[in-house]
N, C-alpha and C positions, 0 to 999 in steps of 0.2 A: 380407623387407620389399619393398616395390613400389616399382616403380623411381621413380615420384613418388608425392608427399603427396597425401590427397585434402583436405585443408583445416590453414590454419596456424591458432596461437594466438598474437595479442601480447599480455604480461603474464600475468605467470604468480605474481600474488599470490594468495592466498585461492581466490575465487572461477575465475580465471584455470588457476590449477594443477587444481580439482577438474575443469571441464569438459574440459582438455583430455585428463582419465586419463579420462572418462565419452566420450568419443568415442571414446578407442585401444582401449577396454572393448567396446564396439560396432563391432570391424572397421576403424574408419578407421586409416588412417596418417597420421599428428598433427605437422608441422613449431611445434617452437616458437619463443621469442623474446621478450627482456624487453632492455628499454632498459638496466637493470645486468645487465652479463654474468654476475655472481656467481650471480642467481637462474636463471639460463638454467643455468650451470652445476651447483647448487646441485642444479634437477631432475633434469638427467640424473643425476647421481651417482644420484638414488635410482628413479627410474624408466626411464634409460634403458632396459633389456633389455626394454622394451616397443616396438613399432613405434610411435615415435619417432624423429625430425631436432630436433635444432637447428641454429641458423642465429649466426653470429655479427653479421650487416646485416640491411637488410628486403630490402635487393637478391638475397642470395645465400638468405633465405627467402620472395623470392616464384621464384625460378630451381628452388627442390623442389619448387613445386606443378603437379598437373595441373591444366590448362583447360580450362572456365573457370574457373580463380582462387576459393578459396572463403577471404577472410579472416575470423576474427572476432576483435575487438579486444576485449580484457577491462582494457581502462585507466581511471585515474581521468576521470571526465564533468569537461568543461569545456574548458580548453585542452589538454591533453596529447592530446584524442582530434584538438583540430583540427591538432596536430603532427605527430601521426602520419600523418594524410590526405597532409598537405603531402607529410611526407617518401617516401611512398611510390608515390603515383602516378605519378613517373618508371618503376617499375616496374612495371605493370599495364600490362595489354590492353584492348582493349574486350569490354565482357562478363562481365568480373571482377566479384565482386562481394564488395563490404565490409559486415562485421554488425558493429553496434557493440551489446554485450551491456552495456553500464553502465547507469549511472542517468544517460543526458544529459536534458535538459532539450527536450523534443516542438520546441520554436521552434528548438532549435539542429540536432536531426534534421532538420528540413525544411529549411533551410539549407545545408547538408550535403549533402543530398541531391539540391536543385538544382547545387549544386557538383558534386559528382560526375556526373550524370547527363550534365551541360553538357563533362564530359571522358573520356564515353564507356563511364564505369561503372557498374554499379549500390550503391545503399545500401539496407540494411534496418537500420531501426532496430528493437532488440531488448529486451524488458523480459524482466528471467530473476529469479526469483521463487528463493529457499530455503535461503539462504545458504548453508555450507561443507558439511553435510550433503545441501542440496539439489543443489549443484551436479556432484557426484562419483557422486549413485545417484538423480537425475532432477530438475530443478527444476519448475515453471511457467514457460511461454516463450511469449513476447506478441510478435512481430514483426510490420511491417509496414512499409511502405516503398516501394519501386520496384514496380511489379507485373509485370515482366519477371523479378526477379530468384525470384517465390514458388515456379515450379518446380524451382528450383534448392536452394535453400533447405529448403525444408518436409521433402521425405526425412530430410535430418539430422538435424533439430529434432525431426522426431517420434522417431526414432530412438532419442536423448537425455531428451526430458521425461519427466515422473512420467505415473505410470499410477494411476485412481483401481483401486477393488477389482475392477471388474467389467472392467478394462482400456480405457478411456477414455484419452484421449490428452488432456492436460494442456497442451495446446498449438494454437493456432488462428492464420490469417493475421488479423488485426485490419484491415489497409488502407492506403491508401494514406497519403504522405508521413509526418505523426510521429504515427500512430495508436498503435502498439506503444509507445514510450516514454507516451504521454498517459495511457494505459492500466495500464501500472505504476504512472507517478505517484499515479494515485486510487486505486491498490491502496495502496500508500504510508500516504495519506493517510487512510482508511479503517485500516489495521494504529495509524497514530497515536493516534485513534479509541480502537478496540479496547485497547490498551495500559492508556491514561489510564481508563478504565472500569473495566478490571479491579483499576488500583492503587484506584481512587476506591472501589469495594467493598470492596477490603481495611484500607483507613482508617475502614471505618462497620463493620467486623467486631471492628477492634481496639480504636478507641475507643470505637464506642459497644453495640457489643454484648460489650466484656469479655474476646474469647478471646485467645489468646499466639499470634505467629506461626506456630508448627508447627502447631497448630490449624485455624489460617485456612488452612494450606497442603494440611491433609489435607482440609477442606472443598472445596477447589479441585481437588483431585484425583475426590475422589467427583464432583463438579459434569461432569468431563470426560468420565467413564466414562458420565453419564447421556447429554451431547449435547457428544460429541468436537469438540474445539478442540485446536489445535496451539497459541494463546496461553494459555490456560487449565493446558494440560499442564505448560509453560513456565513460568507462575507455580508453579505448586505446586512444581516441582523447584524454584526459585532458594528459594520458601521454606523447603524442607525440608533447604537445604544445608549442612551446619557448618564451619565455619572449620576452624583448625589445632587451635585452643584448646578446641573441642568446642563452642563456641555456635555459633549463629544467623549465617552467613556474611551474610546481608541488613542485621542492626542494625548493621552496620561498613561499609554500602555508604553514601558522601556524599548524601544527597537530592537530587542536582542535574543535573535530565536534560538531556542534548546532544542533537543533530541533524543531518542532515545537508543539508536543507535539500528534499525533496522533498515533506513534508508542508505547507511553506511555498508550493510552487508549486502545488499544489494547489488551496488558501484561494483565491491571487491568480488564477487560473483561473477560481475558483467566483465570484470578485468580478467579474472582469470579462466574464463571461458574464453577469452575472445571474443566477446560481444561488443560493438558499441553501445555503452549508457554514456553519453557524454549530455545527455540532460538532464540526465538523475544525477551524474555527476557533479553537475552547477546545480542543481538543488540541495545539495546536501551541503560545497560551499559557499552557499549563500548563508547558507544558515549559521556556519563556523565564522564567516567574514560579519555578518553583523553580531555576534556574539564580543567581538573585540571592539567595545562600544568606545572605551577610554581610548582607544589603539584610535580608530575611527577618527574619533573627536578631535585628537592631538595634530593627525594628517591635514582635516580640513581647513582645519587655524591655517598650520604650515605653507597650504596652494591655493591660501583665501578660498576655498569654493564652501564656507559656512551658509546654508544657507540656499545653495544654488537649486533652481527653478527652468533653467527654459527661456525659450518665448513662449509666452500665452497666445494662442491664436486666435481670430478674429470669433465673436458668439456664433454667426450667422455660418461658419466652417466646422463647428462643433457636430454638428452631428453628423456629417459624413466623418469626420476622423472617427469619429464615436465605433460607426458601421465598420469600420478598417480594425478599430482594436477589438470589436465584439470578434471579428473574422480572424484576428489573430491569435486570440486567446485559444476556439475552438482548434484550431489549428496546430499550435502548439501541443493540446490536447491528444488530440489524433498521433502526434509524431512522438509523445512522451507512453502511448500505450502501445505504438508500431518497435518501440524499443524494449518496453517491457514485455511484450507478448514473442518478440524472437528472444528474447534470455529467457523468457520458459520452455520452447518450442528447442531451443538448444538443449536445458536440462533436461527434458523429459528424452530428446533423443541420445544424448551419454547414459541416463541412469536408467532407460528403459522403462521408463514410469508412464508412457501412453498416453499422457496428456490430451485431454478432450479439450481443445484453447476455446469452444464455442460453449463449453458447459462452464469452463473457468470465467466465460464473460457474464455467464447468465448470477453465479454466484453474485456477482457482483453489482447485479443489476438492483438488487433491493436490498438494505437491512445492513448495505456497508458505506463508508463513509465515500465510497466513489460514486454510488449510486445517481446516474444518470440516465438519458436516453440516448449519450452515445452510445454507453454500453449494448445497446439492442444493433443498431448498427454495425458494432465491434461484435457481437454472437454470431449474426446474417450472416456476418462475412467470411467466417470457420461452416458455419452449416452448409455454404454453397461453396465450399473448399477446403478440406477437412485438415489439406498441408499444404495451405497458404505459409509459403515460407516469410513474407513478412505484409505486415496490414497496409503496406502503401501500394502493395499491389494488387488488392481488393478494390473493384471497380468503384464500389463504394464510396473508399477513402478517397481512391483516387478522384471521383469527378468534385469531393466535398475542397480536397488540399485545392484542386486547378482552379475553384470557385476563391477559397480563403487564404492560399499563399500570397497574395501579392499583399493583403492587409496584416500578414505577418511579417515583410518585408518594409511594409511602411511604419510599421510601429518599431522595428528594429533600428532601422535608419534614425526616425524622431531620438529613440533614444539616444543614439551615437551622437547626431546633431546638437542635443540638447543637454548634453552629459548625464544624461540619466542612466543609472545603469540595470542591466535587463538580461543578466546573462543566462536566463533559461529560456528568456524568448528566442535571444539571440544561436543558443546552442541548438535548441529547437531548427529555425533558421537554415545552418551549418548540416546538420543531422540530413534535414532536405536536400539541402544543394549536393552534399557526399553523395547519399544515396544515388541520386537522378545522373550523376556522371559519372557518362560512360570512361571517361578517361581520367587518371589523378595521378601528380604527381611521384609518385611513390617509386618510377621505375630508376628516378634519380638515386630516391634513398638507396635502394638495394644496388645499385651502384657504389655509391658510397663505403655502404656496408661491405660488400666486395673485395673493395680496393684497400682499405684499413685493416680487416677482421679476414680478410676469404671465404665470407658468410655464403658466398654461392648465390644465383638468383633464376629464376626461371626465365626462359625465352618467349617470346609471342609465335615464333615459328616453329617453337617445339608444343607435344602433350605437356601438361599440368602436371605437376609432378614431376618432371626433368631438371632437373640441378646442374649449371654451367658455373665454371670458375672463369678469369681471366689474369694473365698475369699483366696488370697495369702499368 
């Protein structure tokens, strides 16, 4: 073992524990440390006789590292990381530098990072992509932060990340202050997305086209083997899984999805840029609307629809519908990362952070829970247009939507028809038809607004930017 650590790890739950074995895996010598000494001790029990320290303080675990000082904090985001800051920079040097690998919040990184900076250290804030699996044999890792700190930094990271097939590094500096966290976030919110799509298909598979969960799971299976998704793959296993009892482990899961709140800041992001997410938006309340399960229950009594299904349509029509919702989902897809990839391509151009959107796809390509070959698609399409203002105008996307929007149209209708509700397919949908027209409503609003307010409105026969009053 070397006579010092080349990097420590605080928190050593979940994610905390995999990376710090996926570094000792990779050469380094690994000082750890958890706020309960139990899980400090709990590690070593099982992984000590690896080059490995633990540390019983942060004192006597920043005293085993060599300098410059390489922390990475894998604690809960929020106040436990601003605790840890606190308690630790009695012990650091200048030069040191802290990676916070959580889900913090971009506004509290840069925060953060003025703090530290202003006490001689550096911060990177780190977005790590692939949960317990990823974290241990390679995640997706999204850092950014100090830019003193990237040389420091980036050897290990690459070190660590997933590698796609061709050996591609899963891992890019994103920029300055809270690029790396902002960047997860829409990853985040984008997987939210995705999620809600896939259950939304599997509700128009059950009810209104007739099949039995194992059915709809082996569908989702074949679907993955045609155009590989690690969410897709993911469905099919949870639905293929059986209890103890020999059924269906999924018809014994509560309908009532939780959160953790990153697909939330996303939305509020997208709002307060001025971005459309209005599909991350119905992702995130879908998740709040079935969390009100008793609320739910009590309604459907109320408008009798306990119970409600559809029409079942005929076997021998099943699998062209089949083809229409395979075409609608991908589709959906496409217009849920065409949203999240212009809410980065906007941050990056307010906060100057230079956003590479074709190196943010490639992260993502392997070792995170988005991991697909859309994603290779979604790269292309940055590499052969580096300020593609949004991914529907990537010839790409585009010839893939003229091919799969009409089979998102027809699963959006079924829904409607059938009462089944679909509101991420459906905003999806909405998101398309906005986009693609050229003309919208809107000149009524600012009329309106006008007339009430004297909010002023632009002309079509004046420059952009010319402000007309009338008195109505």
């Amino acid at each position: 073992m070397k006579e010092r650590s080349d990097i420590a790890v605080i928190g050593l739950g979940v994610m905390g524990s995999g990376i710090a074995r996926n570094l000792e895996r990779k050469g380094y010598t690994v000082s750890v440390y958890n706020r309960s000494p139990e899980k400090t001790a709990a590690f070593m029990e099982q992984f000590g006789s690896g080059d490995f320290r633990s540390a019983e303080s942060l004192q006597e675990l920043c005293g085993q590292l060599d300098t410059p000082r390489k922390v990475l904090l894998m604690v809960k985001a929020g106040d436990a990381v601003d605790e840890t800051l606190q308690e630790i920079v009695p012990f650091l040097s200048p030069g040191d530098v802290i990676i916070d690998g959580g889900n913090s919040h971009y506004s509290d990184t840069e925060r953060r990072l003025k703090f530290a900076e202003s006490s001689g250290f550096l911060y990177v804030g780190c977005g790590i992509s692939g949960g317990e699996e990823g974290a241990l044999n390679g995640p997706s890792i999204m850092p950014g932060g100090s830019e003193a700190a990237k040389d420091l930094v980036m050897p290990v990271l690459l070190d660590i990340c997933a590698r796609t097939q061709i050996g591609e590094a899963c891992c890019s500096w994103m920029g300055s202050g809270g690029a790396g966290h902002f960047v997860k976030m829409v990853h985040n919110g984008i997987e939210y997305c995705e999620m809600q799509m896939i259950c939304e298909i599997w509700d128009l598979m059950r009810r209104h086209l007739g099949m039995d969960t194992a059915m709809c799971g082996r569908t989702f299976a074949r679907w993955a083997q045609k155009t590989p998704s690690f969410l897709l793959e993911t469905a099919a296993q949870v639905l293929q899984k059986k209890d103890e009892d020999g059924s269906l482990l999924v018809d014994h899961i509560l309908d009532a999805a939780e959160q953790k709140g990153t697909g939330i800041w996303a939305v509020q992001a997208g709002m307060e840029m001025g971005v459309p997410v209005s599909i991350l938006s119905e992702a995130v309340q879908a998740r709040n609307l079935s969390a009100r399960k008793e609320l739910r229950t009590e309604t459907a009594e109320k408008y009798g629809k306990e119970g409600y299904g559809g029409a079942v349509i005929a076997a021998d029509r099943r699998f062209a519908v089949l083809q229409l919702l395979q075409d609608a989902l991908h589709a959906g897809r496409i217009l849920a990362f065409a949203q999240g990839f212009d809410l980065l391509k906007t941050a990056s151009d307010r906060s100057g952070w230079d956003l590479n959107l074709g190196e943010v796809a490639l992260c993502w390509r392997a070792g995170c829970i988005l991991r697909s070959d859309l994603l290779e698609d979604i790269k292309q399409s940055y590499v052969y247009d580096k300020n593609l203002a949004n991914l529907m105008l990537s010839n790409v996307m585009h010839n893939l939507l003229q091919q799969e929007l009409p089979g998102l149209k027809a699963a959006c209708l079924a829904a409607l028809e059938n009462e089944i509700p679909a509101p991420c397919l459906t905003a999806a949908l909405q998101y398309a038809e906005g986009m693609t027209a050229k003309d919208l409503p809107a000149n009524l609003l600012q009329g309106m607004r006008d007339l009430f307010g004297a909010h002023t409105y632009e002309r079509t026969d004046a420059p952009r930017g010319e402000f007309f009053h009338t008195e109505w």
